[in-house]
N, C-alpha and C positions, 0 to 999 in steps of 0.2 A: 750630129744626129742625122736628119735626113730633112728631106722638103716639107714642110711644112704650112699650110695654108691659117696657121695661127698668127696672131699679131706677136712680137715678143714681149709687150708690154701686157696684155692678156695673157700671155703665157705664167708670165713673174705674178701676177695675181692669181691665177689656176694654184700655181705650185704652192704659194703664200696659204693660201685656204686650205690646200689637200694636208699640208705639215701641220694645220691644226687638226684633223681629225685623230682619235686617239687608231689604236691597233684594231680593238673591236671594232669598230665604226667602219676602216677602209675593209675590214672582211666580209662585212657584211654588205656593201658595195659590191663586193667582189662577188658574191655568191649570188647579188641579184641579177648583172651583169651576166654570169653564167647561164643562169636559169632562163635570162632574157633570148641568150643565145641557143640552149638546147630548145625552146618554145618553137622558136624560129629555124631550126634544123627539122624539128619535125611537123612542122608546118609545108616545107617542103616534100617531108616525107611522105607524108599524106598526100600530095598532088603527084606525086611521081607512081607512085605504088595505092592508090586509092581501094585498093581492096584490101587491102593486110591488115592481119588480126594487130592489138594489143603489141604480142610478145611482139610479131617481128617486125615492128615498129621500133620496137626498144634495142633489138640488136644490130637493124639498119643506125639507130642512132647511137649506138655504144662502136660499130665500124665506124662511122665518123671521128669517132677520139680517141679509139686506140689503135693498135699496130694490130697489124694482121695476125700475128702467131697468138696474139693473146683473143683474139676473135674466135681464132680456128681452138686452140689449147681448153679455149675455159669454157667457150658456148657452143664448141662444134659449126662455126659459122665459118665458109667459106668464102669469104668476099670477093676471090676470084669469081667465082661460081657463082655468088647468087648477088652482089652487087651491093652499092650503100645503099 
């Protein structure tokens, strides 16, 4: 794996616990965790660009997770040009 600042015996309990959750259950972890993250992507967004409407908020933070061609392709957003 890599370095890790876990105990390994914390760790074998982490993973003990995670294999009881069913499929639904880790998804929806997963989607909070997301959610936690794009909250906190545009929280930054907001202090970098403190004037920006709504939308381009939204595509400053959709250039965050996607590739550029599909920035440029599907929103017209330049990210060269107009930045995250």
């Amino acid at each position: 794996m890599g370095i890790s600042d876990t105990h390994p015996e914390a760790e074998k309990v982490y993973i003990e616990l995670m294999r009881k959750f069913s499929i639904s259950e880790k998804l929806v972890m997963v989607r909070e965790i997301t959610f936690a993250c794009q909250q906190m992507a545009l929280t930054g967004i907001k202090k970098r660009y403190p004037h920006a409407n709504e939308k381009e908020m939204r595509l400053r933070l959709g250039a965050l997770w996607l590739k550029k061609e599909i920035m440029s392709k599907v929103f017209h957003w330049n990210v060269d040009e107009m930045g995250l």
